[in-house]
Short mmCIF file of the C-alpha atoms (twelve columns), coordinates in Angstrom:
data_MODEL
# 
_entry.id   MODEL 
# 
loop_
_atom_site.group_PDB 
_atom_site.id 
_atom_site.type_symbol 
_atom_site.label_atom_id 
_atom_site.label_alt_id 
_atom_site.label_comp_id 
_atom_site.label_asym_id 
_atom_site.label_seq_id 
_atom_site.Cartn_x 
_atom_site.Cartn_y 
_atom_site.Cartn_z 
_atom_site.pdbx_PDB_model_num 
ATOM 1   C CA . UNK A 1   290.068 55.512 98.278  1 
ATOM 2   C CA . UNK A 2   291.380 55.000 94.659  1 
ATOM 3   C CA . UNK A 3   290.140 52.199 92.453  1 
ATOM 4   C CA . UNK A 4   291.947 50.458 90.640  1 
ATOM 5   C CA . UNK A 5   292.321 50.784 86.724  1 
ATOM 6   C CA . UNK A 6   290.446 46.825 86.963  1 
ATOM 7   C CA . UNK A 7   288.081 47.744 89.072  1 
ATOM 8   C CA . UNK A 8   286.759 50.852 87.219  1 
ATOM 9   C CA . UNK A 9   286.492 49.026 83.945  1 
ATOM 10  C CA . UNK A 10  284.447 46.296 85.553  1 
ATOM 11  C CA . UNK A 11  282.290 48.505 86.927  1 
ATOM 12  C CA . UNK A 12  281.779 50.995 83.982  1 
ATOM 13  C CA . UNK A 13  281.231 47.459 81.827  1 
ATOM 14  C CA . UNK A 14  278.390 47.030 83.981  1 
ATOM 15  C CA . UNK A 15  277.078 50.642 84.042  1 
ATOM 16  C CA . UNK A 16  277.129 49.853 79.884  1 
ATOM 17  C CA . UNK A 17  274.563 46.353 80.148  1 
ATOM 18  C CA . UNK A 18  271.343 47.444 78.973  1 
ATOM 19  C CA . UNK A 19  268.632 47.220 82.227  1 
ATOM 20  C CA . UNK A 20  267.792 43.631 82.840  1 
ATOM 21  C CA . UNK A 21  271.355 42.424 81.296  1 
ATOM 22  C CA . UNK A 22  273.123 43.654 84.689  1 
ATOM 23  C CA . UNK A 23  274.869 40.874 86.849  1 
ATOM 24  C CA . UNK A 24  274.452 42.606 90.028  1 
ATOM 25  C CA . UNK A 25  278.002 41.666 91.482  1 
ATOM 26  C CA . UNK A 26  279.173 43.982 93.904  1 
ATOM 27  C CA . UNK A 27  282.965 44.764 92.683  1 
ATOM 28  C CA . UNK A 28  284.080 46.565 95.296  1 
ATOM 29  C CA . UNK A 29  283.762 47.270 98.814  1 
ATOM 30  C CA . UNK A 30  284.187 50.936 100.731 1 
ATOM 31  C CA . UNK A 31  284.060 51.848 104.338 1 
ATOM 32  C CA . UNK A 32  284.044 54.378 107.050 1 
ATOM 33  C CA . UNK A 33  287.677 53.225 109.386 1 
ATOM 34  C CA . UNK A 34  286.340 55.071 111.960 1 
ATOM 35  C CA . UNK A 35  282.365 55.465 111.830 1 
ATOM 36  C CA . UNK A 36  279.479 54.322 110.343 1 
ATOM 37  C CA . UNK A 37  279.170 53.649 106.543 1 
ATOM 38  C CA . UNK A 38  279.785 50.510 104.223 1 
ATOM 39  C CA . UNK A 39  279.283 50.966 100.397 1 
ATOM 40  C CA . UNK A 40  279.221 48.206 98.062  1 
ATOM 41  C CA . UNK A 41  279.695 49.063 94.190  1 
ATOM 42  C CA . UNK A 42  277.631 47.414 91.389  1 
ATOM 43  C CA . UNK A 43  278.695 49.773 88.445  1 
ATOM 44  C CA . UNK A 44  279.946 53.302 87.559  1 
ATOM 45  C CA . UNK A 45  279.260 56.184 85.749  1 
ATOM 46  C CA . UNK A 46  282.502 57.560 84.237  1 
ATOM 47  C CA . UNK A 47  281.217 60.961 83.420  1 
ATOM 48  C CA . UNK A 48  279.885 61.906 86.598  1 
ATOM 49  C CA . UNK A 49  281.957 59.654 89.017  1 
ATOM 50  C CA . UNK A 50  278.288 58.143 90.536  1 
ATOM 51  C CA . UNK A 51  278.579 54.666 91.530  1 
ATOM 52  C CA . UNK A 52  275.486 52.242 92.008  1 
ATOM 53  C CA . UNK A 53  275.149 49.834 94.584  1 
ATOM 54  C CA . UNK A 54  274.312 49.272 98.675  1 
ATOM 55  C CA . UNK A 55  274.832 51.737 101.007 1 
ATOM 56  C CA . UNK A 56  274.675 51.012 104.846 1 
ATOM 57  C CA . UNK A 57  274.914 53.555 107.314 1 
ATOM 58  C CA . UNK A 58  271.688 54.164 109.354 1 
ATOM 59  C CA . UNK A 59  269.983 51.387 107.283 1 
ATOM 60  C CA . UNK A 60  270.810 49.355 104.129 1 
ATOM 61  C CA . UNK A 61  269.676 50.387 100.867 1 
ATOM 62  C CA . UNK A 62  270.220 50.667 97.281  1 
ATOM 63  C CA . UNK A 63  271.332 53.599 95.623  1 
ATOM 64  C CA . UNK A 64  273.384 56.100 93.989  1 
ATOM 65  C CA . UNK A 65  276.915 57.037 95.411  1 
ATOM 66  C CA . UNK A 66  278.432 59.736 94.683  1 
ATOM 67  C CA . UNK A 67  282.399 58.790 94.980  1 
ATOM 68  C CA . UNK A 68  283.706 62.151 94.455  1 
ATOM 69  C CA . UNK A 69  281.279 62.672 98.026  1 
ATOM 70  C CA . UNK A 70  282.855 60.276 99.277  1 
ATOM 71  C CA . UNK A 71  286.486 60.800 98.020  1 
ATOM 72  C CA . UNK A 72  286.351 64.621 100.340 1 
ATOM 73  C CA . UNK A 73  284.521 63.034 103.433 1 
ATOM 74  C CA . UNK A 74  287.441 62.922 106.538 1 
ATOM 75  C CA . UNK A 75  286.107 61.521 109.627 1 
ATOM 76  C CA . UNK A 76  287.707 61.307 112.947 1 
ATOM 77  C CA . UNK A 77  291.486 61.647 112.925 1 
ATOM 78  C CA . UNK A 78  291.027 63.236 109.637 1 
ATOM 79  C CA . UNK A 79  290.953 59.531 107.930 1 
ATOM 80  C CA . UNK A 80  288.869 59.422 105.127 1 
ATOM 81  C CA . UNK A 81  286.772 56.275 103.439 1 
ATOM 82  C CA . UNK A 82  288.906 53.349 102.651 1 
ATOM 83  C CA . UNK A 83  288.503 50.503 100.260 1 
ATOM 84  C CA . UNK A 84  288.852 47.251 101.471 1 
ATOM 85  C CA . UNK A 85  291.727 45.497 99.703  1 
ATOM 86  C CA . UNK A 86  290.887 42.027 100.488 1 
ATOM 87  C CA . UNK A 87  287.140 42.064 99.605  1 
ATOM 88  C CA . UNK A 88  286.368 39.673 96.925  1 
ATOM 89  C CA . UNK A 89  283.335 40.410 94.137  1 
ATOM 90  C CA . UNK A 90  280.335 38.685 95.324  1 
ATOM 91  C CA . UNK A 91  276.671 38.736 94.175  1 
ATOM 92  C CA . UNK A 92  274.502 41.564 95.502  1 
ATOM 93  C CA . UNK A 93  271.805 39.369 96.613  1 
ATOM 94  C CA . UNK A 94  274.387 37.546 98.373  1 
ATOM 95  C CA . UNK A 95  275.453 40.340 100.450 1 
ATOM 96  C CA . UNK A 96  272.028 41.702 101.261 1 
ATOM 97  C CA . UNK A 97  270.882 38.343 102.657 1 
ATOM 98  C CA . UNK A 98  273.823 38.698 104.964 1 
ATOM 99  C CA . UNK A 99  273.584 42.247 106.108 1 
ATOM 100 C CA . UNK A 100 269.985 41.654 106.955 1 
ATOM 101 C CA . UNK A 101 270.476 38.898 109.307 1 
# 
């Protein structure tokens, strides 16, 4: 689960908007291959490696993610959380109205 140079600029741009500047696109998309656990991320923290966004493992909510957390986690077969390569950005609200249906 590595992002990608891209990817980590777009989301520390975002961490940077003042509050009520914030697009709320989710850049990227990280899951559990072989268990529970989606996380979509709005925007980064460089110095402590703590991503915003939605979380859904029991239940979907918003939060703080803590990727280095989530960089040691190995689940069955040892495989640990992937990002999914094909995602495209999309609008937080956008994804929430989906997951709850």
């Amino acid at each position: 689960m590595k992002l990608t140079k891209k990817e980590k600029e777009l989301l520390v741009k975002e961490h940077n908007r003042p509050e009520g500047q914030k697009k709320g696109i989710a850049y990227v998309k990280l899951f559990n291959p072989t268990g529970a656990g989606t996380w979509y991320l709005t925007e980064l923290d460089p110095e402590t490696n703590v991503a915003f966004g939605l979380a859904g493992i029991h239940e979907w909510e918003l939060g703080y993610i803590d990727l280095n957390e989530l960089a040691a986690f190995k689940g069955q077969f040892g495989l640990g959380i992937e990002k999914d390569r094909w995602f495209d950005q999309k609008p937080l609200e956008a994804i929430q109205k989906e997951v709850k249906q």
